[in-house]
Structures are given as C-alpha cells and as structure tokens.
BAGU-340774 format. One record per residue (C-alpha): residue number from 1; residue in one letter; chain; x, y, z. Coordinates in steps of 0.1 Angstrom, whole numbers, padded with zeros to 4 digits. Layout:
BEGIN
ATOM;resi;resn;chain;xx;yy;zz
ATOM;NUM;a;A;X;Y;Z
...
***
This chain:
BEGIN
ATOM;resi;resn;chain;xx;yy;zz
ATOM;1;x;A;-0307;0818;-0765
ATOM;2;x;A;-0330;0819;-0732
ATOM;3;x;A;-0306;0801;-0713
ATOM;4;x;A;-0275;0816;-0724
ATOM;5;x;A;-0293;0850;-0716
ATOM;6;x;A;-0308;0836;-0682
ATOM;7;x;A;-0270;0820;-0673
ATOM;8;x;A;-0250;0850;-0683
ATOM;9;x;A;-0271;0872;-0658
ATOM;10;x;A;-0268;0847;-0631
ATOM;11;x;A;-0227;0846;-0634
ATOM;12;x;A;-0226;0884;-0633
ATOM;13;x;A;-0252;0887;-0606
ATOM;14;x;A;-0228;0866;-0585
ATOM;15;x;A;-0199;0887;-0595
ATOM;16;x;A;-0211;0916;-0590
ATOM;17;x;A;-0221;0910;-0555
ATOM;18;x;A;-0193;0899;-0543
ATOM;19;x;A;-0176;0932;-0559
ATOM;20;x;A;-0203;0951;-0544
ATOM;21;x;A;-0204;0936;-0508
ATOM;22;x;A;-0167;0924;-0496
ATOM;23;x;A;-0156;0954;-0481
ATOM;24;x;A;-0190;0954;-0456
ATOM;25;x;A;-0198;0916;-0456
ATOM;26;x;A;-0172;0899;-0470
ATOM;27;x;A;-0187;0869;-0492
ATOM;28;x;A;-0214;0862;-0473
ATOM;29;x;A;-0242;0876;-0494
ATOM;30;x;A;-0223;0858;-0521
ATOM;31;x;A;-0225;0823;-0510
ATOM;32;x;A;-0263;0828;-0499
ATOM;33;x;A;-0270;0837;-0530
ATOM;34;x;A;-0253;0809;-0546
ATOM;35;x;A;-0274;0784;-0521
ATOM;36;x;A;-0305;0802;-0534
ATOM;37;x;A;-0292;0801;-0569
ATOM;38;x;A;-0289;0763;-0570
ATOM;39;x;A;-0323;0757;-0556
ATOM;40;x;A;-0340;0784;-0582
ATOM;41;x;A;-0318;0759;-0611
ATOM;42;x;A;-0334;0726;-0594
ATOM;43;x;A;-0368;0742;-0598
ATOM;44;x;A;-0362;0753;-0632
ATOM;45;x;A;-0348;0720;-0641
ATOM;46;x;A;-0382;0704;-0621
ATOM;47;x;A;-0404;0732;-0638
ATOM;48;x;A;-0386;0726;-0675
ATOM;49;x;A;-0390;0686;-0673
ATOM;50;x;A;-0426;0684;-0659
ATOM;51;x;A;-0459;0688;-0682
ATOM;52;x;A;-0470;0726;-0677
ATOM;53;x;A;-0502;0714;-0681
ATOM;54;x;A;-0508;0701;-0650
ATOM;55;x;A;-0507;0731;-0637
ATOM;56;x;A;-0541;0741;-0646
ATOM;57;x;A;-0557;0715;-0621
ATOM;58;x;A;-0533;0735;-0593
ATOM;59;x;A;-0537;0774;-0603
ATOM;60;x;A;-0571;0774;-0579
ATOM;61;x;A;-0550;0760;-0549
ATOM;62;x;A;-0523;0781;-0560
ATOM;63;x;A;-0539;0814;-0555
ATOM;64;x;A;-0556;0806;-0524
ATOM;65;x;A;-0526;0796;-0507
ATOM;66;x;A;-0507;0829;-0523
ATOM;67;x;A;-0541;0850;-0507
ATOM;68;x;A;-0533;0832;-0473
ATOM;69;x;A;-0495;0835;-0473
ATOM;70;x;A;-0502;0873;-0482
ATOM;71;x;A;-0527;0875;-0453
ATOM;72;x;A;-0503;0854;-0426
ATOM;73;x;A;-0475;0882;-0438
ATOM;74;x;A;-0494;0910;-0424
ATOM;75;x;A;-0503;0894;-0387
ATOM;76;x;A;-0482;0908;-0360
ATOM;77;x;A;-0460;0883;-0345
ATOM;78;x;A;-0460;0859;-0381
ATOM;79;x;A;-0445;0885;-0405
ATOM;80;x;A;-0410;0903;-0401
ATOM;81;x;A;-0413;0938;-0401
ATOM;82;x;A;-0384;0954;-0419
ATOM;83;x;A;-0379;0999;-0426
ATOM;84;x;A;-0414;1002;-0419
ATOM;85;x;A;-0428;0971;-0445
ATOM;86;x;A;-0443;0937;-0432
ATOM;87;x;A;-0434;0918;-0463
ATOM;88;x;A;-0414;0887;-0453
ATOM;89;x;A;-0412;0853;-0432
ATOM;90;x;A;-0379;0849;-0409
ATOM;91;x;A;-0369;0819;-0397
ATOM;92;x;A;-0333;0811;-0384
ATOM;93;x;A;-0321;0838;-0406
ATOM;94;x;A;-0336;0829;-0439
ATOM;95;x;A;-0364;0856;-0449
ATOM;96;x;A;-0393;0842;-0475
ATOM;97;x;A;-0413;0871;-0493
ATOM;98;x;A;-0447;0857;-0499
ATOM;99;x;A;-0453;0889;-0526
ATOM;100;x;A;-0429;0867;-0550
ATOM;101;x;A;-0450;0835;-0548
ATOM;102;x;A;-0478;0854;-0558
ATOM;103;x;A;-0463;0867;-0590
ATOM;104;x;A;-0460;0831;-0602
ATOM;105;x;A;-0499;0822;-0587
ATOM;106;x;A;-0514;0848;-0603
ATOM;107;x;A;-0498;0842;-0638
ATOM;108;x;A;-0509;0806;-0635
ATOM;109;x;A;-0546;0812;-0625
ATOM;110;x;A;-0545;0841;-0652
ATOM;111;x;A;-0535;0816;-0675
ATOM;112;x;A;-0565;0791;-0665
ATOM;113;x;A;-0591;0812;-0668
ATOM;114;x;A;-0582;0830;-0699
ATOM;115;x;A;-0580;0790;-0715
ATOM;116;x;A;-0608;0779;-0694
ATOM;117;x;A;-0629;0811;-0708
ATOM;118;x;A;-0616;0821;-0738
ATOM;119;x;A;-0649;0824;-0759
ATOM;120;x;A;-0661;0847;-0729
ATOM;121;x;A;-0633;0869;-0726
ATOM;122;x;A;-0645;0896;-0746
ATOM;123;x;A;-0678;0901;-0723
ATOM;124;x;A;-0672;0932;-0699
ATOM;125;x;A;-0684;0903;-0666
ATOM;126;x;A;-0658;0874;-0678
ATOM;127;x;A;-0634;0894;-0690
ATOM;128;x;A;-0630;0922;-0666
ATOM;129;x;A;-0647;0918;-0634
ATOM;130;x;A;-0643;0882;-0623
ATOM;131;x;A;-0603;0882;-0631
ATOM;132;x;A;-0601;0923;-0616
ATOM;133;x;A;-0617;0912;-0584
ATOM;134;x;A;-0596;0876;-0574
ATOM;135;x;A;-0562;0897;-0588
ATOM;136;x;A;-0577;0930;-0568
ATOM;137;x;A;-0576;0909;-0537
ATOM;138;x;A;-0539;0898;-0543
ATOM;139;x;A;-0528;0937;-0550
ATOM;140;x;A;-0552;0949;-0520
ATOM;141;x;A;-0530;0925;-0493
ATOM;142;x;A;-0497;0936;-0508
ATOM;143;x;A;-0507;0974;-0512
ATOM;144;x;A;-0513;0973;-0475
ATOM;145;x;A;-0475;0959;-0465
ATOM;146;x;A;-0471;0983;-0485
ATOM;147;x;A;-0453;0975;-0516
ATOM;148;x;A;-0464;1000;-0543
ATOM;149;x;A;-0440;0987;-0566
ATOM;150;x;A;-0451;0954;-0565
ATOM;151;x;A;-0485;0961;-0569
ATOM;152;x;A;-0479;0982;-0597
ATOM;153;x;A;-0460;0954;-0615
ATOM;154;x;A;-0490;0923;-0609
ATOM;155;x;A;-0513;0952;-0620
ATOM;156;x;A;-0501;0956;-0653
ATOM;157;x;A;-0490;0919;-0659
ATOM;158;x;A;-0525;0910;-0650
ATOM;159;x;A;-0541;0938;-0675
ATOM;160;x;A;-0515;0929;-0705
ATOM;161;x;A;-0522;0892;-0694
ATOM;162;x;A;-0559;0899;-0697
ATOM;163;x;A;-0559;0916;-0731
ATOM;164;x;A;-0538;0880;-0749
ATOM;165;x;A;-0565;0862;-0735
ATOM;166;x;A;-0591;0881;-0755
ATOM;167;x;A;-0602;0911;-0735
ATOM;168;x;A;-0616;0942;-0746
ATOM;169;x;A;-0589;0970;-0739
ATOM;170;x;A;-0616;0992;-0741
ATOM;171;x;A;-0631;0975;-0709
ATOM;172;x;A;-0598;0981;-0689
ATOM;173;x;A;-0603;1021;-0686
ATOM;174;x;A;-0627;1021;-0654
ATOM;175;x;A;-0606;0998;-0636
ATOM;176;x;A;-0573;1016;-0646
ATOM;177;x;A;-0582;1045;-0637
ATOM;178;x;A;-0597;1038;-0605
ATOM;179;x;A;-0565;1026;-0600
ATOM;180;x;A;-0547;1049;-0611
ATOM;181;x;A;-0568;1073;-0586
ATOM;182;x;A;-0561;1054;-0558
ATOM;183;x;A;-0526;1050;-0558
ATOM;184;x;A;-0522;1088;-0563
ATOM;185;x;A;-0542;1092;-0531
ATOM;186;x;A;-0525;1068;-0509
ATOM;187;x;A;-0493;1084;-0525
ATOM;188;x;A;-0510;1116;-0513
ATOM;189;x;A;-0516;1102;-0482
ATOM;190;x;A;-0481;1089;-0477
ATOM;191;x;A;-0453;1114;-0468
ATOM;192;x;A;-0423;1091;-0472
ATOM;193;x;A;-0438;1082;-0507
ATOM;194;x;A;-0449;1115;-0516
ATOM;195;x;A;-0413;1126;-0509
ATOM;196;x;A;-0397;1101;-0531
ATOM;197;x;A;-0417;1112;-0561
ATOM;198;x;A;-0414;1151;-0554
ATOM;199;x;A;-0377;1141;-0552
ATOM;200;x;A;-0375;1124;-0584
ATOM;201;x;A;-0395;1148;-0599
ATOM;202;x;A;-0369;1177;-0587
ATOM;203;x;A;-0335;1153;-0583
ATOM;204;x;A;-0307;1181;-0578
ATOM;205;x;A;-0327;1198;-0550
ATOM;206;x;A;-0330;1169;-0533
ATOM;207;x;A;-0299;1154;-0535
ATOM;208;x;A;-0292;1152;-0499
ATOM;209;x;A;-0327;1140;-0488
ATOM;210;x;A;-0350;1122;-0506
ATOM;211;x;A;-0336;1120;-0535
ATOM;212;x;A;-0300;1111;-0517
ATOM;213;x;A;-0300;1071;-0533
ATOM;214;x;A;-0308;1080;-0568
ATOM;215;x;A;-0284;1106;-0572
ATOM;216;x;A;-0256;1085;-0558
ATOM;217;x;A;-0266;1058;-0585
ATOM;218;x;A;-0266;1084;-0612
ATOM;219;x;A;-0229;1092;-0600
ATOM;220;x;A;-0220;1060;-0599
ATOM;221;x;A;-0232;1053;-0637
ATOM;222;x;A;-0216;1086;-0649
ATOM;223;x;A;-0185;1080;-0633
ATOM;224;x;A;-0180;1043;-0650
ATOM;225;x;A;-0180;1061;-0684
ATOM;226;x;A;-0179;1034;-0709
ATOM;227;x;A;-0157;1008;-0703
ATOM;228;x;A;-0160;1015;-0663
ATOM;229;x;A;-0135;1021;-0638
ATOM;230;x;A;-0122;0980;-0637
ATOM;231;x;A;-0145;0953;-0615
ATOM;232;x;A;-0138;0959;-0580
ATOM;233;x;A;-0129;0995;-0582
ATOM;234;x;A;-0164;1009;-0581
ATOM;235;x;A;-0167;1040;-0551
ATOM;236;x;A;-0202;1042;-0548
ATOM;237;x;A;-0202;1009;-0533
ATOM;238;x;A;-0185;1025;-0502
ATOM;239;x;A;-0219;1036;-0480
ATOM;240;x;A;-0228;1063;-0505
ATOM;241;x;A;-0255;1039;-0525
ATOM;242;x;A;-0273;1022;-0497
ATOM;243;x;A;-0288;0997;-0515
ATOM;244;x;A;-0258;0987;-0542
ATOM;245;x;A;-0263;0950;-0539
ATOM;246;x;A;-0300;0946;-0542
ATOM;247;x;A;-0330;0976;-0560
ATOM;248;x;A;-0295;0994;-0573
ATOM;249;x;A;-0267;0966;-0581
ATOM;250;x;A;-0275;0982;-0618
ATOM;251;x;A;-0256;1014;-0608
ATOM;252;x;A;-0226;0996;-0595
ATOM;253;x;A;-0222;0976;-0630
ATOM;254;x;A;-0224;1007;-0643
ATOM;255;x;A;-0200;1022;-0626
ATOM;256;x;A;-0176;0989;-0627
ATOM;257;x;A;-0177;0977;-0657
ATOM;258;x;A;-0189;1008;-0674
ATOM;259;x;A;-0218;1015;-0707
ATOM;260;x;A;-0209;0988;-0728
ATOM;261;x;A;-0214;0963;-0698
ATOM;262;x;A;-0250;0978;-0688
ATOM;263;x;A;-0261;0982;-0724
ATOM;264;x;A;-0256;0946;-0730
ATOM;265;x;A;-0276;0934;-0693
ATOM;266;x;A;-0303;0955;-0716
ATOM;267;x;A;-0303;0935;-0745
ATOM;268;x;A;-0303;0901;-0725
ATOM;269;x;A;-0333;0909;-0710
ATOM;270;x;A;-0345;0918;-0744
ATOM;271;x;A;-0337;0888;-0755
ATOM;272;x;A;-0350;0868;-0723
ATOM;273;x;A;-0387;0888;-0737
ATOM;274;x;A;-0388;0884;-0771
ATOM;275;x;A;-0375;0841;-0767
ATOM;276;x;A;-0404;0840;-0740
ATOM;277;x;A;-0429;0857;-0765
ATOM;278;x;A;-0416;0834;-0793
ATOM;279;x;A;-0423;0804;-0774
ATOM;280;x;A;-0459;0819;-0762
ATOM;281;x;A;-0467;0827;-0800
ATOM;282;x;A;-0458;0787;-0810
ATOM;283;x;A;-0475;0773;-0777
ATOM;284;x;A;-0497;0743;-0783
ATOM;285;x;A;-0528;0758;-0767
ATOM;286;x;A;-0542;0787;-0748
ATOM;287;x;A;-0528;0775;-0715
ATOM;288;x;A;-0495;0775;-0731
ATOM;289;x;A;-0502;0809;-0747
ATOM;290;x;A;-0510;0826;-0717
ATOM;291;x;A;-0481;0812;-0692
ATOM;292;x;A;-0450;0818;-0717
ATOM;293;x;A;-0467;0857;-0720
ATOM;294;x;A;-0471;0864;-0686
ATOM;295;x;A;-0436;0852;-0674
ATOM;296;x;A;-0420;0867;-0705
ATOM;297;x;A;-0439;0903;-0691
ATOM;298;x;A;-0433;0895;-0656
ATOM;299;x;A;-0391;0896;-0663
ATOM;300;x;A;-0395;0920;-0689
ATOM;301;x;A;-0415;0947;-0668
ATOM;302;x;A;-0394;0941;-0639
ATOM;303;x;A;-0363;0945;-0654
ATOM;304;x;A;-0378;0978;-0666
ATOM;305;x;A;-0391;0992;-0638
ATOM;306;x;A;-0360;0984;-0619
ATOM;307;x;A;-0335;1005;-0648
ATOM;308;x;A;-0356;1031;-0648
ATOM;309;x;A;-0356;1035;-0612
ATOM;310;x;A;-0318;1032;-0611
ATOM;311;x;A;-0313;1056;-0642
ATOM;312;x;A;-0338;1080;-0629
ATOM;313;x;A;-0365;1074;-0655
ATOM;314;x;A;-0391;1066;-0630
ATOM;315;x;A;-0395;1073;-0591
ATOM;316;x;A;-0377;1048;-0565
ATOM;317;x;A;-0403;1016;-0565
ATOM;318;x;A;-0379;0991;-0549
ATOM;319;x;A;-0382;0960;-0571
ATOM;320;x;A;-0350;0942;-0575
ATOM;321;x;A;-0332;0933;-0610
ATOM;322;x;A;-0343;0898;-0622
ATOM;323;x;A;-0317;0871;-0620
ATOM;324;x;A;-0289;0900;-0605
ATOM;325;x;A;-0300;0918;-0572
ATOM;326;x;A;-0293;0898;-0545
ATOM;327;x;A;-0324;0881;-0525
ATOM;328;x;A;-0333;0844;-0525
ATOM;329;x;A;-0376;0850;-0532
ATOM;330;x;A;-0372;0865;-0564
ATOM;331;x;A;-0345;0848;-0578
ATOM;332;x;A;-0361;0812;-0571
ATOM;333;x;A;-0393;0827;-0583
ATOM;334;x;A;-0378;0838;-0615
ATOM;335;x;A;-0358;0804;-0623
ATOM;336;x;A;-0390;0788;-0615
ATOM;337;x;A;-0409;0812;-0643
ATOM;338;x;A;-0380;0805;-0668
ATOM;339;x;A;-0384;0762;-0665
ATOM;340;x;A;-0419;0767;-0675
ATOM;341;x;A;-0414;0790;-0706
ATOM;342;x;A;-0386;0759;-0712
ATOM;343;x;A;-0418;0734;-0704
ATOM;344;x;A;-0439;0753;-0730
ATOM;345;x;A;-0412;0752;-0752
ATOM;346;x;A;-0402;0717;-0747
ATOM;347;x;A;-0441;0710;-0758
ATOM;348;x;A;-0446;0736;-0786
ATOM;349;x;A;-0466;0733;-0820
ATOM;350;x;A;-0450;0709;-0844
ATOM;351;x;A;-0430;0728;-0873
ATOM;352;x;A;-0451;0720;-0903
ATOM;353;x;A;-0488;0738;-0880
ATOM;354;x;A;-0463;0767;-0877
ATOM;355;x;A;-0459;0772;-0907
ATOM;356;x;A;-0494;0765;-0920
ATOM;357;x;A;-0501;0789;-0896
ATOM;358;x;A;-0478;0818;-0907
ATOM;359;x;A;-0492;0809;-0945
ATOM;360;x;A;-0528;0819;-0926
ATOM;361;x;A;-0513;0850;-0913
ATOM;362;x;A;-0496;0861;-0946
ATOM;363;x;A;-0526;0854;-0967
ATOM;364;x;A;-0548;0873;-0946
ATOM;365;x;A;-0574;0839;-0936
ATOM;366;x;A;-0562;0843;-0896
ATOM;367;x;A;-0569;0881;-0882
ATOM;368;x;A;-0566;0870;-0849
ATOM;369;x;A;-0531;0848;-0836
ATOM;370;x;A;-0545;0852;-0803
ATOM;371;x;A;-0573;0831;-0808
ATOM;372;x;A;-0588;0804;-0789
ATOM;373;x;A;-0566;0766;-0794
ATOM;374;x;A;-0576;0735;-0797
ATOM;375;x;A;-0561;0714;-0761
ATOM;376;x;A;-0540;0688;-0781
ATOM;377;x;A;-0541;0650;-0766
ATOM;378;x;A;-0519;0641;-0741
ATOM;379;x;A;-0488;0619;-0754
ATOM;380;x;A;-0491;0586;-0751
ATOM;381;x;A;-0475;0567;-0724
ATOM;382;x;A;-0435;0557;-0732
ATOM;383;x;A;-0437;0583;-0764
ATOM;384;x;A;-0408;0611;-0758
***
C-alpha cells in the first residue's frame, strides 16, 4: 500500500507538470524531474535494501555535515541567492537545497538519541534541552535564509519526534512558546511576511496584492468543480498562479482534474502516514520506532501544510507537495525517507511478538507501546 500510494503520486506529479508547464517551458521541467525521480528511486531502492541500523553509527556525522552545508548556504559567493532567500547550491544549472538534507539528518540523530537515551528521556535536561539546542541550531541557520516554513515544519517533527521517544509534553511549553514568540516578532519585523499573513487573514481585500497567489489558486480549485475542466485545460496555469508547478501544483489538479481527483491525493497521503506509523508501531527496536515516525510526520505534516496553504487554511509558507511539486531536493529527500520506512519494514517484529504484544495491550499488562526495546541481534551472516 506504501508504494502504490508513493508511485501513484509520482505518475501524477509528472503529469501534472507537464500539464502545468508546456505552454511556458515546454517539457523541460518534465524531464528534469524525471532525472531527479530516478535517482530519488535508486536511493529508495539503496535505502530499502540496506540495514537501517547502521545508520545510528552515521546520525552524529550526519548532522554536522547538515549544520555545515546549512552554514556554506548562507556565505556570499557559495549560496545562490534566489527572491530575496539564500537557500540553495547552483552548479551548471542544477540547484541543491541543503534545508532538505537536514530534514532527513535531523530525523536520524532524533532517532539515535531517543534509542540511545530512552530511560532518560523523561528528565526535563535529556529530554528537552540537549535535543532543543543541537535541532535549535539547525532551525536558527535556516530561519536566517529565511525559510519560515521550513523551520516551522523541523520544529514540530522534532517536538512530536521527541514526545515518541518518551518526553514529557509538559516540558515542551517553555520552548514552544519561546518559539512561538519569536517567530511572531521576526514576522513583526518582516514586512513581506507580515503582509502575507494580514493577507491571508483578509483574502478578498487583498486579492490584487498580497494575497494575489492564493486567490488565484482558490479560483483555480473552484473553477475545476468536481470532475475538473479535463487535464490540460486548466486556465490558472496561464501566468495568473505564479507558482502552479511547484508550492501550488495542488490548485492546478484541482482545477484539472477536479474534487474527486484532489480528495483522493488526500487520502494517499493518508495512507502514506498511517502505513509509515504501522510500520513504526511493529519496528524491532527504538531506533526503528523513532525513524518510521519521524519520516511518516515529515510527509504527513508537509503534505498538510502545503494543502492548507493552497486551500487557504493557513498563510503562504512555501513548502512544496511531497512526491508532486516539481524540485529535485525534496523529491530525492523524500524517496530517500520512504526506502527506510521500507528498511524498517523489511526488518520488523516477527508476527507471533506482535501479537503477544497486542494480547499485552488488550489485557491491560503494557500501558506504555512506546516504551524502551530490547536491540535484537544482528542476523547471522548468509541468513535472509
């Protein structure tokens, strides 16, 4: 069911951007995207085959070379400036966004240190302040690009991350709303941003300013009605939704291939969350536990954030739609995340400590499915 899900948005992703991009550019977003869709499926396939658990002798590296990559991006002359945001590496035409490899670090080191101190995690020191401050640093370099939207994102993966692992929820209200506080200030502080969330805030007054690319989108989904006005005859497409093949593709499916067709991208990703959780749940340890959850939240919470920015349900963030919007970062990224839920799968609890488990549950002798588990031995050498 993942990879049905997972494939079926990648075939539509591809068709919608050709739909949504050959009057400007012909098929040439179409064909990078398919270059950047066959490396995300080698890396999925690589990701899938290898043992996830080697990946808790690299999350350390992992994060330090995400903090430097995020540090190179903001030195003028190394990062590409783009609309105002230093965010990417250019080279010969091919842009890298160092933001996306951090998504995947950050799950990973989240995921070692909530197996590596799991007993602990419940003490306001292990549980809050060490992880906060190494994640803080990651938020604080992309904040500064700035990329609200992604920083809002790793901040709540990290906190809902956090909490499987065992910490107090409890112990999160300082932080957040420091947070919280500090956003709204640089928001404050910002008049392009402040603009975007007073627009979205009063839509049909601003329809011609601010609040000019959300409106459009919200034509474009009314307009598609149900069943759409027929792939390929979409208007909005035509200038009047800037972005219609990356942050608002959504809109153009909507207005394409109508309701039906958006309310089913929906329940794939749905689907995508609850198979990721599934596999987190029957994970044979913490490690396992903690990666399957935060890559299940990382599409999930994306994919949110990014229809409720097209739909108007939440101000203009800028994150792209997992798997669909066109850009080469996050799809890899993505892909990548999915081969290891399929690693974590591949390596799950046998059948029969399932369902000793769920006998626990239903009796009422296990309270707590997020507990700490035991690291099963590694298999044997030539045993499948």
């Amino acid at each position: 069911m993942l990879v049905f899900c997972v494939a079926a948005l990648l075939a539509l992703g591809w068709v919608m951007l050709y739909s949504s991009s050959m009057v400007q550019v012909g098929a040439r977003y179409l064909v990078m995207q398919l270059v950047w869709g066959a490396l995300g499926v080698a890396c999925c396939v690589a990701a899938a085959a290898m043992d996830y658990r080697l990946l808790k002798k690299l999350a350390l590296p992992l994060l330090v070379v995400a903090i430097l990559l995020l540090g190179l991006v903001l030195a003028p002359g190394i990062g590409t400036k783009v609309n105002g945001a230093r965010r990417w590496f250019s080279a010969s035409g091919i842009r890298f966004q160092p933001s996306e490899f951090a998504k995947l670090a950050v799950i990973i080191a989240l995921a070692w240190y909530g197996e590596r101190f799991q007993r602990q995690m419940s003490d306001w020191k292990r549980g809050v302040v060490i992880p906060v401050a190494a994640v803080g640093l990651v938020l604080a370099l992309i904040f500064v690009e700035p990329d609200r939207g992604t920083t809002i994102l790793l901040a709540a993966l990290s906190g809902l991350m956090l909490l499987v692992a065992g910490a107090r929820w409890h112990h999160f209200v300082p932080p957040a709303v420091l947070g919280v506080a500090g956003l709204a200030i640089s928001i404050w502080q910002d008049p392009m941003r402040l603009k975007r969330v007073l627009s979205w805030m009063a839509l049909e007054e601003t329809k011609a300013d601010a609040g000019y690319q959300a409106y459009q989108a919200m034509i474009a989904l009314g307009a598609g009605g149900w069943t759409g006005l027929g792939l390929g005859n979409g208007r909005q497409k035509f200038g009047f939704v800037p972005e219609h093949h990356t942050d608002f593709i959504f809109s153009i499916i909507g207005e394409e291939l109508g309701l039906v067709a958006t309310l089913l991208v929906v329940v794939a990703f749905v689907l995508i969350v609850i198979c990721g959780v599934y596999i987190a749940w029957n994970s044979s340890d913490t490690f396992g536990l903690l990666l399957g959850s935060g890559v299940s939240f990382l599409v999930g919470l994306q994919a949110f954030i990014n229809i409720g920015v097209v739909t108007s349900a939440l101000p203009n963030k800028g994150l792209p739609l997992p798997f669909i919007s066109y850009g080469g970062s996050n799809l890899v990224v993505m892909l990548a995340g999915i081969g290891l839920l399929l690693s974590v799968a591949r390596r799950a609890r046998a059948p029969e400590e399932i369902a000793r488990i769920r006998a626990r549950l239903i009796e009422g002798r296990d309270d707590n499915p997020f507990r700490a588990r035991p690291e099963l031995p590694e298999p044997a050498k030539g045993v499948s």
